[in-house]
C-alpha positions as CSV (number, residue, x, y, z in Angstrom):
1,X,32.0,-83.7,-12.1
2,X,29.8,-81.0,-10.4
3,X,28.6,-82.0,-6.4
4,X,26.5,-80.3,-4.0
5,X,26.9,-80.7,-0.2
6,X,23.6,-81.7,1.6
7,X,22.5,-78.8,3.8
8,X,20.5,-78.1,6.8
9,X,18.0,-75.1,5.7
10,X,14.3,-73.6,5.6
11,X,12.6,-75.3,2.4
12,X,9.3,-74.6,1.0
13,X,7.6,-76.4,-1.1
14,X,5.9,-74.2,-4.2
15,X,3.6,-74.7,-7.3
16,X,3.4,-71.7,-9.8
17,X,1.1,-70.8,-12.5
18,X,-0.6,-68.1,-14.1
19,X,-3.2,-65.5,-13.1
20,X,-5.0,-62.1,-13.4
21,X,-5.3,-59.4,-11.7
22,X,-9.0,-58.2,-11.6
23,X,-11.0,-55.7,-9.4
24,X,-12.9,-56.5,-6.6
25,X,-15.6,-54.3,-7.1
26,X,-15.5,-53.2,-11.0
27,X,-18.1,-50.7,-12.2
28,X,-19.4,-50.7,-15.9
29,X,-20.3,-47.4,-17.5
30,X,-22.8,-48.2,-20.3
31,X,-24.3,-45.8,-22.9
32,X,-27.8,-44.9,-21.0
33,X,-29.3,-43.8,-25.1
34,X,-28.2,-44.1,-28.6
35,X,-26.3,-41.1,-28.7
36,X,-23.4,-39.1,-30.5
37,X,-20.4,-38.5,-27.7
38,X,-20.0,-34.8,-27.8
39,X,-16.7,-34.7,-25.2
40,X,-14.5,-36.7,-23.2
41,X,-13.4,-35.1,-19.9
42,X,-11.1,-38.0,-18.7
43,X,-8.0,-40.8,-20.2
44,X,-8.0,-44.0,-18.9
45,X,-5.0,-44.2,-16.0
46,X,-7.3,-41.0,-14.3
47,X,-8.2,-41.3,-10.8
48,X,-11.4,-39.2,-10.3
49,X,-13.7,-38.4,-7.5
50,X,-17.3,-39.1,-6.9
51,X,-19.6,-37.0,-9.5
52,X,-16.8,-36.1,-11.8
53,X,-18.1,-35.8,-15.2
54,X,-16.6,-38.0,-17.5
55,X,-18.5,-37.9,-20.7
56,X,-21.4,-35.7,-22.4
57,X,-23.0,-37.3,-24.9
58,X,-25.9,-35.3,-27.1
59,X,-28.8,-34.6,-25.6
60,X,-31.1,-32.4,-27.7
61,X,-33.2,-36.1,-28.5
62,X,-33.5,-35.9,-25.0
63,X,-34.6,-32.3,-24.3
64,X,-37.3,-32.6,-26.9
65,X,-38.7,-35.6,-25.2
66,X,-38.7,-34.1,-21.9
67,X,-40.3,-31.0,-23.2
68,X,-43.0,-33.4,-24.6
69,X,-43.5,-35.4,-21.6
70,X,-43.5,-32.0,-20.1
71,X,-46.6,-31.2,-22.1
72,X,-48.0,-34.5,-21.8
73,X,-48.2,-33.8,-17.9
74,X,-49.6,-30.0,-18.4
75,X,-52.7,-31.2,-20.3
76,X,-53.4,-34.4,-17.6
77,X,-53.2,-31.9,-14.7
78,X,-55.4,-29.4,-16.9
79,X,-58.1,-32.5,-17.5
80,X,-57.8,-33.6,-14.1
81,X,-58.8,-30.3,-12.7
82,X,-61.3,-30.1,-15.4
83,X,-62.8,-32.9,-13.9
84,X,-62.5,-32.1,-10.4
85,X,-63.5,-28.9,-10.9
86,X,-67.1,-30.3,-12.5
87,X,-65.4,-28.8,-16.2
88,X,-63.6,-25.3,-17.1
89,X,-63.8,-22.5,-16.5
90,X,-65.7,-22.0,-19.8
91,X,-67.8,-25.1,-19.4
92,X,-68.9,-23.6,-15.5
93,X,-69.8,-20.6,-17.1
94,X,-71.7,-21.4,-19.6
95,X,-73.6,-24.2,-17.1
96,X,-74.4,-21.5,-15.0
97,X,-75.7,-19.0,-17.8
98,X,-78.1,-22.6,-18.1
99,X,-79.1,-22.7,-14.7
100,X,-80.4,-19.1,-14.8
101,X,-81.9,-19.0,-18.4
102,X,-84.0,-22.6,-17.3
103,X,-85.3,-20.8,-14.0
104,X,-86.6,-18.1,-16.2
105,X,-88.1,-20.0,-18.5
106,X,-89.6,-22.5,-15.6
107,X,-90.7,-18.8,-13.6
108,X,-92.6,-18.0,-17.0
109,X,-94.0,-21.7,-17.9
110,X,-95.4,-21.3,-13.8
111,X,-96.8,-17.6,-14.5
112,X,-98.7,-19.2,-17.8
113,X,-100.3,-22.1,-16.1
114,X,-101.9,-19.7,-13.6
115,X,-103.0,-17.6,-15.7
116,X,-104.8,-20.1,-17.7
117,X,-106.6,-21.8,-14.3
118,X,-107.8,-18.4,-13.9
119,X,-109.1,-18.1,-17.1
120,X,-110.3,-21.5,-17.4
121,X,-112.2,-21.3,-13.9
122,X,-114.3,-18.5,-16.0
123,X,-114.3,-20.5,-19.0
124,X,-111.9,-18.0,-20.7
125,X,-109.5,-20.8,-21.4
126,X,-109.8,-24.4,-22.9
127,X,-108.7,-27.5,-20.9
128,X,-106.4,-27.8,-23.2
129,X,-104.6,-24.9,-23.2
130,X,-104.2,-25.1,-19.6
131,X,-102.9,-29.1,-20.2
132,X,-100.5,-27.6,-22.6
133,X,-99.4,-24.8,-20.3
134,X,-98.7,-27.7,-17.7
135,X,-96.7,-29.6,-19.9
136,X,-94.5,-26.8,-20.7
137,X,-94.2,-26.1,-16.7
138,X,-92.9,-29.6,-17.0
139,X,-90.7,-29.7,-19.7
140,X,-88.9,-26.2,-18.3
141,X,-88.7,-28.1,-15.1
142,X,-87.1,-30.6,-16.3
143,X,-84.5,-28.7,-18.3
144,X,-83.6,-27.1,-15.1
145,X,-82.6,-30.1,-12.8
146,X,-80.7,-31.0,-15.9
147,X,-78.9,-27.8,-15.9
148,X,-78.3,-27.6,-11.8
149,X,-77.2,-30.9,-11.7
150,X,-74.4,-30.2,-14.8
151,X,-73.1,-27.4,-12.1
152,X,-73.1,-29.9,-9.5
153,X,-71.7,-33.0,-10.9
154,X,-70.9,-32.9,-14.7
155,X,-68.1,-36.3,-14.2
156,X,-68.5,-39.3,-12.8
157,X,-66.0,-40.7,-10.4
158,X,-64.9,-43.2,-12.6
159,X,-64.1,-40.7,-15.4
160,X,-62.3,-38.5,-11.9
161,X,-60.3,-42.3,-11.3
162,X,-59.8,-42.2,-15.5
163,X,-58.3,-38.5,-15.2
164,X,-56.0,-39.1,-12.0
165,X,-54.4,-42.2,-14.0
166,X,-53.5,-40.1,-16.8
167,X,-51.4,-37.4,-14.8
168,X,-49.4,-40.8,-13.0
169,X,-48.8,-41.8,-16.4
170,X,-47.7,-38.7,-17.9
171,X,-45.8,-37.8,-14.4
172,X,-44.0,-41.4,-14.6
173,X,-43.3,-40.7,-18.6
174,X,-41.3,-37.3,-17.7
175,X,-39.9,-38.3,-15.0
176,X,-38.1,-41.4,-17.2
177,X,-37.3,-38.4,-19.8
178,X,-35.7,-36.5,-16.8
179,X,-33.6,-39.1,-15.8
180,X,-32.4,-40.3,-19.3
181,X,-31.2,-36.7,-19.8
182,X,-29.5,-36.7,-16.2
183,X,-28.0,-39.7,-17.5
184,X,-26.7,-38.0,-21.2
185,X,-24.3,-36.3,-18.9
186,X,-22.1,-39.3,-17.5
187,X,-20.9,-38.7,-14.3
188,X,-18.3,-41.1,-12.4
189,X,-20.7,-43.2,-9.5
190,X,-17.9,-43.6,-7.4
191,X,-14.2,-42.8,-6.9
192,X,-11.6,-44.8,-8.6
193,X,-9.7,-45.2,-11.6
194,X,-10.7,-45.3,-15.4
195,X,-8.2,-48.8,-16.5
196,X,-10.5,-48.7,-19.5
197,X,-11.7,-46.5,-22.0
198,X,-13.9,-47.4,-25.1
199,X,-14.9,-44.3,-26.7
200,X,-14.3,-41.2,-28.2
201,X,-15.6,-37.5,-28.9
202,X,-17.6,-37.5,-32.2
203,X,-18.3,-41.2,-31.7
204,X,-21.7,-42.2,-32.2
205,X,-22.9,-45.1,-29.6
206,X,-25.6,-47.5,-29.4
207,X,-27.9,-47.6,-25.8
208,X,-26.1,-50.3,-23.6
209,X,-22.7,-50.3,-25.2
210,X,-20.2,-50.2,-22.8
211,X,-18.1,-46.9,-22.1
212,X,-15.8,-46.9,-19.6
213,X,-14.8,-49.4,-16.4
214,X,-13.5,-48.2,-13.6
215,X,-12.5,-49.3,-10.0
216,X,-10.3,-48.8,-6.7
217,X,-7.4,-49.9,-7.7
218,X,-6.2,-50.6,-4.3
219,X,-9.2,-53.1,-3.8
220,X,-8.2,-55.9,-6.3
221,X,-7.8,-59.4,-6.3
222,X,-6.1,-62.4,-8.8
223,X,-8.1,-65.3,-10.1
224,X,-5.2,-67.7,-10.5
225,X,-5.2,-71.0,-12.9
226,X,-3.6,-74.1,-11.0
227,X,-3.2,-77.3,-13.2
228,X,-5.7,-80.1,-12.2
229,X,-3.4,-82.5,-10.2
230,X,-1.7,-79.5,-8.4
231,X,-5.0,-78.9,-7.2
232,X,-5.2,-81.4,-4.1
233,X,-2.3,-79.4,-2.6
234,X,-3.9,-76.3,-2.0
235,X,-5.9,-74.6,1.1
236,X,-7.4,-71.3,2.2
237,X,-5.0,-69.4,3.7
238,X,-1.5,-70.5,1.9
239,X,0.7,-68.1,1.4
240,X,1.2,-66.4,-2.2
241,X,4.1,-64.7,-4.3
242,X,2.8,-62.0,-7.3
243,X,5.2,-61.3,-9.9
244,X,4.4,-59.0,-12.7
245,X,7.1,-58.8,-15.8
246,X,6.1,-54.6,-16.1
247,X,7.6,-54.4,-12.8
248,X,10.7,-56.5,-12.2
249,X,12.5,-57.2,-9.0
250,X,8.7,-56.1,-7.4
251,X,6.4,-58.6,-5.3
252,X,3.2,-58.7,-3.9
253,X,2.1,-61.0,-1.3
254,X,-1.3,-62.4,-0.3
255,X,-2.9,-66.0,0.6
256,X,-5.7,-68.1,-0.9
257,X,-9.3,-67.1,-0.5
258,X,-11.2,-69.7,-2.7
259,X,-10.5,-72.9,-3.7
260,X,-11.5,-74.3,-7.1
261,X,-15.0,-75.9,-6.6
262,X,-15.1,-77.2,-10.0
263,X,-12.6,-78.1,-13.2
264,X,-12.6,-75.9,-16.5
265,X,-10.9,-76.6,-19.8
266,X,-8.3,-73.5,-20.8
267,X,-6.6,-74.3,-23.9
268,X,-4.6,-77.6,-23.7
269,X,-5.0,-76.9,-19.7
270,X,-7.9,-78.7,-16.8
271,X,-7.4,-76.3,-14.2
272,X,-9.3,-74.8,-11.2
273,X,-10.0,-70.9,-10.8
274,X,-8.0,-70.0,-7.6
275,X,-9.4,-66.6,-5.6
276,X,-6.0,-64.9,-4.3
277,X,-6.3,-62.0,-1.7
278,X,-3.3,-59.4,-2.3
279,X,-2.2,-58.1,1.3
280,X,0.1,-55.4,0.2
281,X,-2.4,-53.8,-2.7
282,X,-0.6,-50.6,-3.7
283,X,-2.6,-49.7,-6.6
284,X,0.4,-50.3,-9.0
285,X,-1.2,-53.7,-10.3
286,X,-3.4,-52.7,-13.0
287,X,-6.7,-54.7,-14.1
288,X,-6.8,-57.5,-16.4
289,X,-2.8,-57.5,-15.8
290,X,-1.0,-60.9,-16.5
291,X,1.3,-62.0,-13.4
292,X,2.9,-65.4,-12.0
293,X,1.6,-66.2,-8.8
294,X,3.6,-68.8,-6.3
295,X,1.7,-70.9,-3.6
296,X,4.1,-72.2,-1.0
297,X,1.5,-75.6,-0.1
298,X,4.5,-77.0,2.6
299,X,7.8,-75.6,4.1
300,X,9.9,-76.8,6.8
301,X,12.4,-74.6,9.4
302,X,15.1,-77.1,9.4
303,X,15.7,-79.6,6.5
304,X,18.2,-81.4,5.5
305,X,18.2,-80.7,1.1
306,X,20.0,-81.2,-1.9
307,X,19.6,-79.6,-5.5
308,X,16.9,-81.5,-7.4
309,X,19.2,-82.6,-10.0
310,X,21.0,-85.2,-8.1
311,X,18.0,-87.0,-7.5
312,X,17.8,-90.4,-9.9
313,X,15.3,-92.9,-9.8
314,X,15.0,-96.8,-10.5
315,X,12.1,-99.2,-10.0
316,X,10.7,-97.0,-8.2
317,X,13.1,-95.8,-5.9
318,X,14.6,-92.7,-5.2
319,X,18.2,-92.6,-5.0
320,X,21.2,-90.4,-4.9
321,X,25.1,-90.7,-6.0
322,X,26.6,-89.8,-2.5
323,X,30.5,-89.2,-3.0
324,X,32.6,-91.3,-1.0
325,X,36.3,-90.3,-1.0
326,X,37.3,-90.3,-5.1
327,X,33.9,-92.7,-5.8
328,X,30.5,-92.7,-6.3
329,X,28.2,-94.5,-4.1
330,X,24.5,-95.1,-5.0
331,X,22.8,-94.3,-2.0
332,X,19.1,-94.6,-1.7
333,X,17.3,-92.1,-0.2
334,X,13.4,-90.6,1.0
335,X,12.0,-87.1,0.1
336,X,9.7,-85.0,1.3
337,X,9.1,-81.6,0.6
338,X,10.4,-79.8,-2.6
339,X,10.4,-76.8,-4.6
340,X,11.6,-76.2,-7.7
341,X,15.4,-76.3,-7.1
342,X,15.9,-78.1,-3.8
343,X,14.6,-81.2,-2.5
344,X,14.4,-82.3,1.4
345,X,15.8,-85.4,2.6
346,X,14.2,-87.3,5.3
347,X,16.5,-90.0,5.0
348,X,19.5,-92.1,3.6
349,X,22.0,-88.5,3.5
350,X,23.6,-86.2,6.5
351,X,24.3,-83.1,7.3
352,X,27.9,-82.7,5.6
353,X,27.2,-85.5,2.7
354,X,28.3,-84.3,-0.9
355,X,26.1,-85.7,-3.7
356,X,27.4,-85.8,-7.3
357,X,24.7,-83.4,-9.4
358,X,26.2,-84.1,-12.9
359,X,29.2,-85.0,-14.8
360,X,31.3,-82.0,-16.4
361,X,31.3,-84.4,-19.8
362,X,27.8,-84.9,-20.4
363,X,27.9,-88.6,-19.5
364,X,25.8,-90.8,-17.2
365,X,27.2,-90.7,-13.6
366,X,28.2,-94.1,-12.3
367,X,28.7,-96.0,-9.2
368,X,32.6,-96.9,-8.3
369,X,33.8,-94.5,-10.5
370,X,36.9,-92.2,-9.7
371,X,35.7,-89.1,-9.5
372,X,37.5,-85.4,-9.7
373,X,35.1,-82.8,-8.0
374,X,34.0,-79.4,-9.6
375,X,31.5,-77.4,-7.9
């Protein structure tokens, strides 16, 4: 039969599961038009520097709508002044060329009506040729203060307001068209590294579809998966164990940062999203990697354990075969802490004891038995 001796060591008691490793501050790269990708500057596994250029897609769409927005902003500034201005140039002119031709003829319709009172006063003229002289006076009167106040004040200040709104529009259209073609040149916002990379040269992409994602790599963080009745033995701050199969024989360490504040279904699997700081980050974890993580919830300095498999259990009640001489002895017993391949022993066993673990034959172990030991 195969026996284990009861031993007086450190044991820590451990739940394992599944998680993955995710960036703490990921950034998205999304396609800023619908556009055809004209070059690729980078591979995903590049670390690049703030500002690095990673893609270029097309931009003459882009130009031409700048150069119209351009436009657009030429002709609001050129109303604008228009209307500040009281008109063009051309419009001043020929309002002036008004103002002087109306004076003459006003000077001239003044001229004829004294003329006529003169002549009237000798009874030269008719009453009503000097009452027609007089309305003429008027009428060329009139057509001046028309034409001075065109020089003075040919807009209102609403149509002024009307004209100002126009250039803010126009102003706000190119400056959008400015920035969309800023943004047809796709420059890295921040340092890190590309861990993805969804399109290439010659590709033609849709506005929002995503391009790239990149991150600090040595900022990261694993959202673990703990079973629902594992659950009620974890806390912030327990201690963690990252294993990743790519790298074998490497851990990581770190220590809860978030409990699971609610239950989610994963498959055949209730478990709670666990938040797991990584202490030593060394920016050899990659994003959306697949690791084991360990949580040690208990461990003790100095206990007295035994391999789980010489545990047995009856109505119950926890219970050893303790080896006494050449026979077995069933000898109940009280756990505490255990892990997957020891057990601690709070009671019922000493330092020293031997405990049966199995038979060499396959067959039940039994109490009173003779016994020949194999380790």
């Amino acid at each position: 039969m195969h026996a284990a001796q009861v031993s007086q060591e450190p044991l820590a008691s451990t739940i394992s599961t599944n998680g993955i490793v995710e960036p703490i501050h990921p950034i998205e790269v999304h396609a800023p038009i619908p556009a055809l990708v004209k070059a690729v500057y980078v591979q995903a596994g590049d670390t690049v520097s703030v500002g690095k250029l990673l893609l270029q897609l097309d931009d003459i769409d882009a130009r031409a709508k700048l150069a119209s927005a351009d436009s657009a902003v030429k002709a609001a500034q050129a109303s604008l002044e228009a209307t500040t201005q009281n008109g063009t140039l051309e419009q001043r002119q020929a309002a002036t060329a008004d103002v002087a031709r109306n004076k003459l003829e006003r000077d001239q319709a003044q001229r004829d009506v004294d003329a006529l009172v003169k002549l009237s006063a000798t009874g030269a003229a008719a009453p009503s040729e000097v009452a027609a002289a007089r309305q003429r006076l008027a009428t060329a009167e009139a057509n001046l203060h028309a034409a001075e106040t065109a020089v003075q004040s040919r807009y209102s200040p609403a149509e002024v307001a009307r004209a100002q709104a126009a250039v803010r529009d126009a102003e706000a259209g190119r400056q959008a068209a400015q920035q969309v073609l800023a943004e047809s040149s796709v420059h890295a916002p921040a340092a890190g590294t590309i861990y993805s990379l969804n399109v290439n040269a010659t590709e033609f992409v849709e506005q929002g579809k995503l391009l790239l994602q990149m991150a600090d790599l040595h900022q990261e963080r694993v959202r673990a998966y703990f079973d629902e009745p594992e659950i009620g033995k974890l806390a912030v701050g327990q201690a963690i164990l990252i294993k990743w199969d790519a790298k074998p024989g490497q851990v990581w360490h770190g220590k809860i940062e978030r409990v699971p504040i609610t239950i989610i279904n994963s498959g055949t699997r209730n478990v709670g999203e666990v938040l797991i700081h990584i202490d030593d980050m060394d920016g050899q974890l990659l994003p959306e990697t697949h690791v084991t993580v360990t949580a040690t919830t208990s461990s003790q300095e100095n206990a007295l354990s035994i391999p789980r498999e010489a545990l047995r259990s009856e109505n119950g009640k926890t219970y050893v075969f303790k080896i006494n001489g050449d026979e077995l002895k069933k000898t109940y017993v009280v756990t505490g802490a255990l892990n997957l391949t020891q057990v601690a022993i709070l009671s019922g066993l000493q330092v020293g004891d031997w405990v049966a673990t199995g038979t060499t034959t396959g067959q039940p172990l039994q109490e009173d038995v003779p016994i020949k030991r194999v380790r």
